[in-house]
BAGU-189838 format. One record per residue (C-alpha): y, x, z; residue in three letters; residue number from 1. Coordinates in steps of 0.2 Angstrom, whole numbers, m for minus. Example, Ala and Ser with C-alpha at 12.3 -4.5 7.8 and 13.67 -1.06 7.14 Angstrom:
@v = m22&u = 62&w = 39&type = ALA&seq = 1
@v = m5&u = 68&w = 36&type = SER&seq = 2
//
This chain:
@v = 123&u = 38&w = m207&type = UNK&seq = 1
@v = 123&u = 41&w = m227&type = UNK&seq = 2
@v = 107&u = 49&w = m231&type = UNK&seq = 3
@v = 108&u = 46&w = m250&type = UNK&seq = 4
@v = 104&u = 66&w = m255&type = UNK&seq = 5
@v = 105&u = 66&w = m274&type = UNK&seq = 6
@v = 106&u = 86&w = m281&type = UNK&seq = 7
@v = 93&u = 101&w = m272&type = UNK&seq = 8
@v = 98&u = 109&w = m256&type = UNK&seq = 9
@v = 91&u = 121&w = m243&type = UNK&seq = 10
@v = 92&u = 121&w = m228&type = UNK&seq = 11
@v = 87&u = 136&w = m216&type = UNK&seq = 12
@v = 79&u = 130&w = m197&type = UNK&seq = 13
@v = 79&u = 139&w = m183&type = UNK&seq = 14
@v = 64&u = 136&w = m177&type = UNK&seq = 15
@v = 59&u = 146&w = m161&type = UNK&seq = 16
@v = 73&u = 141&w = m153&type = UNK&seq = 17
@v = 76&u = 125&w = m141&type = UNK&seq = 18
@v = 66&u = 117&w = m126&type = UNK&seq = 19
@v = 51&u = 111&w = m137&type = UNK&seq = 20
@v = 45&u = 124&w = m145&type = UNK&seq = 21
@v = 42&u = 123&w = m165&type = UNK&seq = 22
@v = 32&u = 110&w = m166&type = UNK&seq = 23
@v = 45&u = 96&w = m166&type = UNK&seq = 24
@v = 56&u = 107&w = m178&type = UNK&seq = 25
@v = 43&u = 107&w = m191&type = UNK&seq = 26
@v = 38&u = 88&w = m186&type = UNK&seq = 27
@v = 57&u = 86&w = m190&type = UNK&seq = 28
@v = 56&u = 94&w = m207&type = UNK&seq = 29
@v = 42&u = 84&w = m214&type = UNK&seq = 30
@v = 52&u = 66&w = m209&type = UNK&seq = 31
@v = 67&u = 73&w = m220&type = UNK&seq = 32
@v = 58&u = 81&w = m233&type = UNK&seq = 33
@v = 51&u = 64&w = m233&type = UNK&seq = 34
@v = 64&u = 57&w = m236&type = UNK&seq = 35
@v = 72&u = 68&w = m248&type = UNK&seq = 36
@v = 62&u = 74&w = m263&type = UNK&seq = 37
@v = 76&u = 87&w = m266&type = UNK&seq = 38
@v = 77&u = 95&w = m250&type = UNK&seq = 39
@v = 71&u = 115&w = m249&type = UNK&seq = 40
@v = 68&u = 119&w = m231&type = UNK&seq = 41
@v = 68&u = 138&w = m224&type = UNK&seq = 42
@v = 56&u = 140&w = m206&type = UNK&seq = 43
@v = 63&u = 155&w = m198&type = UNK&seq = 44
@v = 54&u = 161&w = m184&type = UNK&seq = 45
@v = 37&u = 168&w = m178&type = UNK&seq = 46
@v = 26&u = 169&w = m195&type = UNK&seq = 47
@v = 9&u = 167&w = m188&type = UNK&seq = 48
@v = 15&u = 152&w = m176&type = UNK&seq = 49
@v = 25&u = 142&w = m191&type = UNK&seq = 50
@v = 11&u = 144&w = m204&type = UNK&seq = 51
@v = m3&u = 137&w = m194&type = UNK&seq = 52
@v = 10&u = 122&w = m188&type = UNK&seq = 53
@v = 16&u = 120&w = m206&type = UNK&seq = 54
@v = m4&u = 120&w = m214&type = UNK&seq = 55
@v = m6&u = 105&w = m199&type = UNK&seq = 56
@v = 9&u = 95&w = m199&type = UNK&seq = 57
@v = 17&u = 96&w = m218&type = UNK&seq = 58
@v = 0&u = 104&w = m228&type = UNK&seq = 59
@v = 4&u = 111&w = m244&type = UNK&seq = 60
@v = 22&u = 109&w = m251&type = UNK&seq = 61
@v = 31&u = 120&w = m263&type = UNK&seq = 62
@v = 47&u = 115&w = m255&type = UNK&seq = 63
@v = 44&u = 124&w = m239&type = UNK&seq = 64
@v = 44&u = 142&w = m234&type = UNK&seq = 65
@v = 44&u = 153&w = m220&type = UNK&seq = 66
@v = 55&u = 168&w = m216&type = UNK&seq = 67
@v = 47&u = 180&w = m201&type = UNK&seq = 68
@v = 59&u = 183&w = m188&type = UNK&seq = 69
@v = 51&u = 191&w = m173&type = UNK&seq = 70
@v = 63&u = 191&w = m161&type = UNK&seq = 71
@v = 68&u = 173&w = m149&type = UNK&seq = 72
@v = 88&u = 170&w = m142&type = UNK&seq = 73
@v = 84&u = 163&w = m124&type = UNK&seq = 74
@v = 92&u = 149&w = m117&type = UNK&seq = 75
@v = 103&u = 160&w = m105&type = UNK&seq = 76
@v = 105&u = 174&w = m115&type = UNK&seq = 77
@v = 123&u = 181&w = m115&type = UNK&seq = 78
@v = 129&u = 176&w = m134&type = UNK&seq = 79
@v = 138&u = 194&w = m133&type = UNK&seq = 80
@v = 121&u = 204&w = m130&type = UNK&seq = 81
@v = 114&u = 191&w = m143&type = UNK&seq = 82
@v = 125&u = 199&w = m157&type = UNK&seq = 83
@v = 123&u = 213&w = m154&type = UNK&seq = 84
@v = 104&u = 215&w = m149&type = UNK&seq = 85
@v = 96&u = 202&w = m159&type = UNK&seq = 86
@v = 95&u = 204&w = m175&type = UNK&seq = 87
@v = 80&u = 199&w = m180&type = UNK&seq = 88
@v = 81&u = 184&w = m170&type = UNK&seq = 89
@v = 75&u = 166&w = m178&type = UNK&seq = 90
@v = 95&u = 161&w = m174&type = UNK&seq = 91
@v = 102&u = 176&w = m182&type = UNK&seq = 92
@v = 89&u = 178&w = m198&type = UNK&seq = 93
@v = 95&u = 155&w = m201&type = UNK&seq = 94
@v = 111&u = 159&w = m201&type = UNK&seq = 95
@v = 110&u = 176&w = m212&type = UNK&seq = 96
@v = 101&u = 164&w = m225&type = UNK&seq = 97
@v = 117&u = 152&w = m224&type = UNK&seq = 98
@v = 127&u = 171&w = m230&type = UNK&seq = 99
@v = 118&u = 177&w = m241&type = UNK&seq = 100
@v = 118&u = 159&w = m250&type = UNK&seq = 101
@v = 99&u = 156&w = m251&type = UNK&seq = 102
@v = 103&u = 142&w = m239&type = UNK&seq = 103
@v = 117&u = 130&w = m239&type = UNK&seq = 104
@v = 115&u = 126&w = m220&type = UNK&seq = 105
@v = 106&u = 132&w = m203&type = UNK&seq = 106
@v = 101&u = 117&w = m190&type = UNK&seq = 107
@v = 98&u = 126&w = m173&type = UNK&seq = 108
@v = 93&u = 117&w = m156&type = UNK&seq = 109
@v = 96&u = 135&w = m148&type = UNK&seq = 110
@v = 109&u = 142&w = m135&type = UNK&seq = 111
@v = 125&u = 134&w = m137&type = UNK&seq = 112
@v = 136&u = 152&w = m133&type = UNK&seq = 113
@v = 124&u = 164&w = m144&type = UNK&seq = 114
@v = 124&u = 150&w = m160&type = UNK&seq = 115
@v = 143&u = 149&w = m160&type = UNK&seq = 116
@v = 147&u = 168&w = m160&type = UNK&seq = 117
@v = 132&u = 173&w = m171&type = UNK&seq = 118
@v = 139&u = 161&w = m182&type = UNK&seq = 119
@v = 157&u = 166&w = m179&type = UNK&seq = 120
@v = 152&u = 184&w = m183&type = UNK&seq = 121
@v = 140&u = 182&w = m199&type = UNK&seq = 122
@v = 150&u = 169&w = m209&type = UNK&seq = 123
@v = 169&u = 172&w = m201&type = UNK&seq = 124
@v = 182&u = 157&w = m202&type = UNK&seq = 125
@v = 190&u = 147&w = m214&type = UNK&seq = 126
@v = 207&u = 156&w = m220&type = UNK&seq = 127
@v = 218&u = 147&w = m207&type = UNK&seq = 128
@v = 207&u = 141&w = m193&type = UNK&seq = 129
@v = 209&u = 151&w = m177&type = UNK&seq = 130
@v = 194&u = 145&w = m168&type = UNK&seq = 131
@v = 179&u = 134&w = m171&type = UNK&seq = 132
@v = 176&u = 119&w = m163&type = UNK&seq = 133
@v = 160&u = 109&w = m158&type = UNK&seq = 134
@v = 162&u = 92&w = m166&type = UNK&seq = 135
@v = 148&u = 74&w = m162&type = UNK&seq = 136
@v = 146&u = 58&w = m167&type = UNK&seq = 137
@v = 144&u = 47&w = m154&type = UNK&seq = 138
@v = 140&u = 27&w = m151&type = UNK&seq = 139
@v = 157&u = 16&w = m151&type = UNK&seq = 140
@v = 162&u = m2&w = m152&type = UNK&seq = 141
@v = 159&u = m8&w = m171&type = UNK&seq = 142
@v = 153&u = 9&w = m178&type = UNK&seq = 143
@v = 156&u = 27&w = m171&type = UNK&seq = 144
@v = 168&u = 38&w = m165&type = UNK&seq = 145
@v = 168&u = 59&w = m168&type = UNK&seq = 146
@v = 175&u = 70&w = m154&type = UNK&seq = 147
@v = 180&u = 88&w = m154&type = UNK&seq = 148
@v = 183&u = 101&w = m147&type = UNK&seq = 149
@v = 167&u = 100&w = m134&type = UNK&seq = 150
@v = 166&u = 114&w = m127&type = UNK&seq = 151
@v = 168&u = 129&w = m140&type = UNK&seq = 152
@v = 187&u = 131&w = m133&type = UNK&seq = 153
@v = 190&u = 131&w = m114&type = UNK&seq = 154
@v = 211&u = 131&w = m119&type = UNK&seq = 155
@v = 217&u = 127&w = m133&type = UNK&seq = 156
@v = 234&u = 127&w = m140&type = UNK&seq = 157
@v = 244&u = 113&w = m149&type = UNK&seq = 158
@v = 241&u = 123&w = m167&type = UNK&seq = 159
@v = 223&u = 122&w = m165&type = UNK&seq = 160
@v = 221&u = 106&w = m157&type = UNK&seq = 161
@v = 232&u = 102&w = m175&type = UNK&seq = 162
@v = 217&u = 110&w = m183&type = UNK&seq = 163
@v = 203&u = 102&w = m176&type = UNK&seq = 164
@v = 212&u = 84&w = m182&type = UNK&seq = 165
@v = 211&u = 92&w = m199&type = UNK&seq = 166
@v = 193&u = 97&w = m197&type = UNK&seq = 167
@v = 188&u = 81&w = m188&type = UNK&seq = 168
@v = 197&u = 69&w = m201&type = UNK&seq = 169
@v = 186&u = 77&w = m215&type = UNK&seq = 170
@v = 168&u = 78&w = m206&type = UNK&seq = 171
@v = 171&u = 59&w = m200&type = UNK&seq = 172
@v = 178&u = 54&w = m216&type = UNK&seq = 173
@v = 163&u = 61&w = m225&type = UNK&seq = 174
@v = 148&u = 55&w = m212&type = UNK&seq = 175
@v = 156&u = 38&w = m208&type = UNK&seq = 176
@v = 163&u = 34&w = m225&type = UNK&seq = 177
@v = 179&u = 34&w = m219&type = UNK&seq = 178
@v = 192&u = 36&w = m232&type = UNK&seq = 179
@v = 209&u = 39&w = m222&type = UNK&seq = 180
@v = 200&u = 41&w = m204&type = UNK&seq = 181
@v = 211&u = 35&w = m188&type = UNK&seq = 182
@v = 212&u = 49&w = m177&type = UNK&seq = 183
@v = 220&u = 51&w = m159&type = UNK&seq = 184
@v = 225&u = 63&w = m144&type = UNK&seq = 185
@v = 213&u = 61&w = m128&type = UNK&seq = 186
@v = 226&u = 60&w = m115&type = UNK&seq = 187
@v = 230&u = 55&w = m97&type = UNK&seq = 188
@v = 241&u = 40&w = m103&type = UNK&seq = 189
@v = 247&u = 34&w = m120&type = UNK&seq = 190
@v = 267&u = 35&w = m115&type = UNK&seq = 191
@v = 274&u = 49&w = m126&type = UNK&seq = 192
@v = 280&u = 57&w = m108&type = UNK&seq = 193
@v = 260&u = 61&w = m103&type = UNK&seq = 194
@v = 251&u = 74&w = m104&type = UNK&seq = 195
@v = 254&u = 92&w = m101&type = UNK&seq = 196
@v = 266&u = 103&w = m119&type = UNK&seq = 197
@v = 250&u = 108&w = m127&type = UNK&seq = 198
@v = 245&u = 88&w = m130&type = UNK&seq = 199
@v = 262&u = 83&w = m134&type = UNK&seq = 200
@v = 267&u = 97&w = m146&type = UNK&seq = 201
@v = 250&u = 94&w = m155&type = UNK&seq = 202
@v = 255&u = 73&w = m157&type = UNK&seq = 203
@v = 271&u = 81&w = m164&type = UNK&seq = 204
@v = 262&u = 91&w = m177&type = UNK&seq = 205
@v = 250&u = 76&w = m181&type = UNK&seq = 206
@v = 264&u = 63&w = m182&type = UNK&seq = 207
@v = 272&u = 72&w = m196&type = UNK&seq = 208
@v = 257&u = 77&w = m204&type = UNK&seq = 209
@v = 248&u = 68&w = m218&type = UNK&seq = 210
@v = 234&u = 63&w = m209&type = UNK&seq = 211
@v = 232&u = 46&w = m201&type = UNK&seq = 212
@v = 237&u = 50&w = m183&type = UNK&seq = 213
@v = 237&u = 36&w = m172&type = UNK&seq = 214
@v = 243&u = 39&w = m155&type = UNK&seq = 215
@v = 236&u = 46&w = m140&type = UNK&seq = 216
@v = 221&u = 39&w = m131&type = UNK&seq = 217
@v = 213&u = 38&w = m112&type = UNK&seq = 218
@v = 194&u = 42&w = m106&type = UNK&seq = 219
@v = 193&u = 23&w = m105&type = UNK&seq = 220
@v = 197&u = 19&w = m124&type = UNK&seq = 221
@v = 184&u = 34&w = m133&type = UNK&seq = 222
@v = 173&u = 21&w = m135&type = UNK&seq = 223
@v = 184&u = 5&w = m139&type = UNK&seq = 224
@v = 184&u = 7&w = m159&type = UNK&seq = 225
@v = 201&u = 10&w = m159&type = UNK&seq = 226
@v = 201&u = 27&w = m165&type = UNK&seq = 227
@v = 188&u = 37&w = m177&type = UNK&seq = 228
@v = 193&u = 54&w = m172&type = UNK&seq = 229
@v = 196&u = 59&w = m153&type = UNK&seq = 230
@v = 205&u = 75&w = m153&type = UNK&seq = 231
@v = 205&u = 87&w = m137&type = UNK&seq = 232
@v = 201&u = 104&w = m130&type = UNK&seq = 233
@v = 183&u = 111&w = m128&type = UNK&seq = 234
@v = 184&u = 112&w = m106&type = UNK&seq = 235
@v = 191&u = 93&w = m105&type = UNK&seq = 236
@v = 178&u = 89&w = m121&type = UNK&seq = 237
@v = 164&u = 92&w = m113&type = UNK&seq = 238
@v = 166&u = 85&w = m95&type = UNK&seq = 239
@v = 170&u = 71&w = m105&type = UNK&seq = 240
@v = 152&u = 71&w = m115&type = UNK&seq = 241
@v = 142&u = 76&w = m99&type = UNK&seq = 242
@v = 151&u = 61&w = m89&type = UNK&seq = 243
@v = 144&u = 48&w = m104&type = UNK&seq = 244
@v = 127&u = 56&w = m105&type = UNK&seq = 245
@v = 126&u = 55&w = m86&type = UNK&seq = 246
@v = 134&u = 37&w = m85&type = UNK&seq = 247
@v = 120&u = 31&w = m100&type = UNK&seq = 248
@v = 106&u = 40&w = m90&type = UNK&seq = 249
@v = 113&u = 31&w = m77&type = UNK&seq = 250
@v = 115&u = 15&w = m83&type = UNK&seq = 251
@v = 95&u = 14&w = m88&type = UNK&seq = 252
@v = 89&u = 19&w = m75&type = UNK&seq = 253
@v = 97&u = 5&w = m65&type = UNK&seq = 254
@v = 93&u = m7&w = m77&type = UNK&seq = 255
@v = 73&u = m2&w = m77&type = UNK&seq = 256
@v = 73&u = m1&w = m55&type = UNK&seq = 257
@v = 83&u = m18&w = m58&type = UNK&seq = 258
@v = 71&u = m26&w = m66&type = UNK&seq = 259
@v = 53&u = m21&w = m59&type = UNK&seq = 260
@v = 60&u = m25&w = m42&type = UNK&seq = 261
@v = 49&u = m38&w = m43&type = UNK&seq = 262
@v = 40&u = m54&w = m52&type = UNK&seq = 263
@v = 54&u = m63&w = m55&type = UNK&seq = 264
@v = 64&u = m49&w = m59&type = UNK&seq = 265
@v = 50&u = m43&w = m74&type = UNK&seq = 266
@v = 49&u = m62&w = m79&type = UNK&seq = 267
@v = 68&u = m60&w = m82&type = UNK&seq = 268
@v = 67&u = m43&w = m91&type = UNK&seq = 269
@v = 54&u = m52&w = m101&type = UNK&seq = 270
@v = 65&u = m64&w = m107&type = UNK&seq = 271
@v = 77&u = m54&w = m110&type = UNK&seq = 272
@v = 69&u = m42&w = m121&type = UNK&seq = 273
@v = 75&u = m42&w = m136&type = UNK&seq = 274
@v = 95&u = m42&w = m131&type = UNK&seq = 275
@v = 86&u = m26&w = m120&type = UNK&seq = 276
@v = 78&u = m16&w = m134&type = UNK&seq = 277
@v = 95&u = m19&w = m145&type = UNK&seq = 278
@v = 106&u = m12&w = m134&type = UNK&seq = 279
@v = 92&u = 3&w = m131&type = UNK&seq = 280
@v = 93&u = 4&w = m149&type = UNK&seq = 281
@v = 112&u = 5&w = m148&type = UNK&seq = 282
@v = 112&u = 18&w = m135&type = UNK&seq = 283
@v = 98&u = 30&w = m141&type = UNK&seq = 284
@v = 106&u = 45&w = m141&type = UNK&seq = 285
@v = 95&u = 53&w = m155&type = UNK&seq = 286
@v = 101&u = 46&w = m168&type = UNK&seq = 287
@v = 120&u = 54&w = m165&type = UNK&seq = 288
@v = 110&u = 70&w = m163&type = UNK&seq = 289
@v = 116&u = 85&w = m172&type = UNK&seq = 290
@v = 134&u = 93&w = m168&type = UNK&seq = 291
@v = 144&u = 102&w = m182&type = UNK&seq = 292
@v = 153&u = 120&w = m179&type = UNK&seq = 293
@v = 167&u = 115&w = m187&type = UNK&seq = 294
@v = 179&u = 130&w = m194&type = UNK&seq = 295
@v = 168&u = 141&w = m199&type = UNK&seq = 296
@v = 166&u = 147&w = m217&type = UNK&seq = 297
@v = 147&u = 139&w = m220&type = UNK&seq = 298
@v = 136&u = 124&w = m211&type = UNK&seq = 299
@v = 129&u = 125&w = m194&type = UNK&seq = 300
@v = 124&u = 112&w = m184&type = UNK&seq = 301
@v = 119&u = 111&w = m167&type = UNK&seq = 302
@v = 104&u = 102&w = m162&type = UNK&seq = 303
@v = 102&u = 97&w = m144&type = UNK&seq = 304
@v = 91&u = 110&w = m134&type = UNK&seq = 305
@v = 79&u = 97&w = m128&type = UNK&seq = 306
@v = 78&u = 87&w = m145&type = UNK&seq = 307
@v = 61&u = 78&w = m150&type = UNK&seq = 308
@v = 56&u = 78&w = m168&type = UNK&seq = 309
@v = 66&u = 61&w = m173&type = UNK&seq = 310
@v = 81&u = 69&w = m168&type = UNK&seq = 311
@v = 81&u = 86&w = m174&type = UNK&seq = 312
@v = 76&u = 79&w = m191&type = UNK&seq = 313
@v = 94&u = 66&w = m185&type = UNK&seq = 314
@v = 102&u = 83&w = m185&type = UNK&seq = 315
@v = 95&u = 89&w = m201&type = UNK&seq = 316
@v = 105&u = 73&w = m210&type = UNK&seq = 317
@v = 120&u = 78&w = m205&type = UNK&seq = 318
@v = 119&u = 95&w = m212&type = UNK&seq = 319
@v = 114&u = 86&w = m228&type = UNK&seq = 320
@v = 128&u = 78&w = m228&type = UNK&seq = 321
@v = 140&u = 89&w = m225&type = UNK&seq = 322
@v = 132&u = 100&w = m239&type = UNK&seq = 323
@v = 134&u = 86&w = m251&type = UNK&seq = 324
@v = 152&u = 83&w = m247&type = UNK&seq = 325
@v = 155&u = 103&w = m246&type = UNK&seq = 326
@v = 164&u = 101&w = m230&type = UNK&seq = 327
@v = 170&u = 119&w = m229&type = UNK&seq = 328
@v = 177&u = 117&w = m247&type = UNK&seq = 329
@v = 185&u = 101&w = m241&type = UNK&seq = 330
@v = 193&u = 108&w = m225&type = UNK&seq = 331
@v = 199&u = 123&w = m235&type = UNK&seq = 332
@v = 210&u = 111&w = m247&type = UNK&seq = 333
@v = 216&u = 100&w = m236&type = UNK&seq = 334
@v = 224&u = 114&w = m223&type = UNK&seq = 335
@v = 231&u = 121&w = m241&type = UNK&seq = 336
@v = 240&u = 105&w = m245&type = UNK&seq = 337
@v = 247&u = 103&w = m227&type = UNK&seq = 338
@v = 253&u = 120&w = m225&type = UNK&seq = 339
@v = 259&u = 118&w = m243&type = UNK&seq = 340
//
C-alpha cells in the first residue's frame, strides 16, 4: 500500500463506534500520525473518555483534537432510525466534519447500514452515480485484487454495475499504482452466454467503454491475479467475502489442530516456521483493513467493527490515500469523459 503522504490533511475518527471501544482507535491514530508529520486528526466522540485516552496514549500534540459527540450508533441500530434520531452521534458529528470541509475524510469501524445512509444523506452522490458501493482490497496471487459491490447493493442493474467498474478502476488504480487497472465481471462462467441480463448487459457497457474490461470471471479465479477489479452486486459480493473469511479462519485453524497433534507433528511445524509465519503474514487480514463507500460525494472508509489498533490505523491509510489522489474528483471526470 503507498503511504508516501506529502501535503496536510485531516482526517475525522469515529471513535465510539466499533467492538473495541476507543482505545484502539486512538492507539490507531498515533501509529499514522506517526508516520505522517502532516496528518491532522479529529477524535469524535465522548470528550471526557477521549481526552484522558489521548493524554495516555498520544500526550501532547498539536495535530490532534477532539470534537464532543454525546450520543453512540449501536451495532444493531436501524440506519433509518440512526438518521433520523442521532445526530449527535460520534458517526454523524465524523461525517459532518467531512461536509463542512474541516476534514477531508471520516474512518468509522461502526454499523455497516447506519454509516452508509448517514453518509449517503450528509454528503449525497456524485452527479451520475445512482448508488454507493462498498469496495476492499483483498489478498491475491502476486499482489491484490479490489471487489465491489459488497454488500451496499442487494440488486443491482447493469448501469450500476457499469459504474462501480468506473469507481473500482480509479480506487485500485490509485491504492495499487495501477495505471490502466484490469477489471472483470464475477460470473457463473466465462462464456459470453452465462449469467443472468444484468451481468451480460453490464460486459456489453464495459466492453465498449474506455476502461480495460477484461472478461468475466468465476468464484474460483478472484484470487488468481488475473484481474485487479472484480465487479459484482452487493448480495452476491458479500456471500462471496464472508465465504473467504470463513474459509481463512478455517484454513488456520486446521493448520494449528494439525500441528499440535502431537511431538512429531510440533517438531514439523517447528521446522516449518518460517514458510508458516510468511504465509500468516500473507493472509493477515489487517492489513487490507479499511473498505471505501465509493460514490459518494466525499471520503468514508469503513473500518472492520472488531478492528485492533494495527488495523484501524490500515484503514486510516487508505483514506490517506484516497485524499491524496482526490478520488471523488477523479471519479467525477472520468464518468464525464465516458458519458461524453
Amino acid at each position: 500500500m503507498n503511504s508516501s503522504i506529502q501535503s496536510n490533511y485531516t482526517i475525522s475518527l469515529d471513535a465510539m463506534s466499533g467492538d473495541n471501544g476507543p482505545d484502539i482507535v486512538v492507539r490507531a491514530a498515533k501509529f499514522s500520525l506517526d508516520n505522517h508529520p502532516n496528518l491532522r486528526v479529529m477524535f469524535v466522540g465522548k470528550e471526557d473518555v477521549l481526552s484522558s485516552l489521548v493524554i495516555k496514549i498520544i500526550g501532547f500534540d498539536e495535530r490532534v483534537s477532539i470534537h464532543d459527540a454525546s450520543e453512540v450508533i449501536s451495532m444493531s441500530e436501524s440506519p433509518a432510525e440512526a438518521v433520523r434520531k442521532k445526530k449527535n452521534s460520534s458517526m454523524r458529528v465524523a461525517i459532518d466534519k467531512v461536509k463542512d470541509g474541516s476534514a477531508n475524510a471520516c474512518v468509522s469501524a461502526g454499523n455497516t447500514g447506519a454509516l452508509m445512509a448517514i453518509a449517503k444523506f450528509v454528503l449525497k452522490m456524485l452527479p451520475g452515480i445512482n448508488r454507493p458501493a462498498i469496495m476492499a482490497e483483498l489478498p491475491a496471487a502476486g499482489g491484490t485484487v479490489h471487489m465491489l459491490d459488497l454488500g451496499a447493493n442487494t440488486v443491482s442493474d447493469s448501469e450500476q454495475l457499469f459504474q462501480f467498474a468506473l469507481m473500482g478502476s480509479i480506487v485500485a488504480g490509485d491504492i495499487c499504482d495501477l495505471e490502466n487497472p484490469r477489471i472483470s465481471l464475477l460470473n457463473i462462467g466465462v462464456e459470453d452466454l452465462k449469467g443472468n441480463d444484468n451481468v451480460k448487459d453490464a460486459a456489453n457497457l464495459l466492453s465498449q467503454s474506455g476502461l480495460n474490461y477484461i472478461g468475466f470471471i468465476e468464484g474460483n479465479e478472484i484470487f488468481s491475479g488475473k484481474t485487479d477489479v472484480v465487479i459484482t452486486d452487493g448480495f452476491t459480493g458479500n456471500v462471496a467475502l464472508k465465504t473467504i473469511e470463513g474459509t481463512v479462519s478455517y484454513v488456520i485453524s486446521s493448520l494449528r489442530n494439525a500441528f499440535s497433534k502431537n511431538i512429531f507433528t510440533k517438531l514439523q511445524a517447528l521446522l516449518s516456521r518460517s514458510v508458516l509465519t510468511k504465509l500468516s503474514e500473507a493472509m493477515d487480514s489487517r492489513k487490507y483493513n479499511g473498505a471505501s463507500l465509493v460514490g459518494l460525494n466525499g471520503i468514508v472508509i469503513k473500518s472492520h467493527g472488531s478492528a485492533d489498533a494495527y488495523s484501524f490505523h490500515c484503514a486510516i491509510e487508505t483514506a490517506l490515500i484516497e485524499v491524496k489522489n482526490q478520488v471523488p474528483d477523479q471519479i467525477r471526470k472520468l464518468l464525464e469523459q465516458e458519458s461524453g
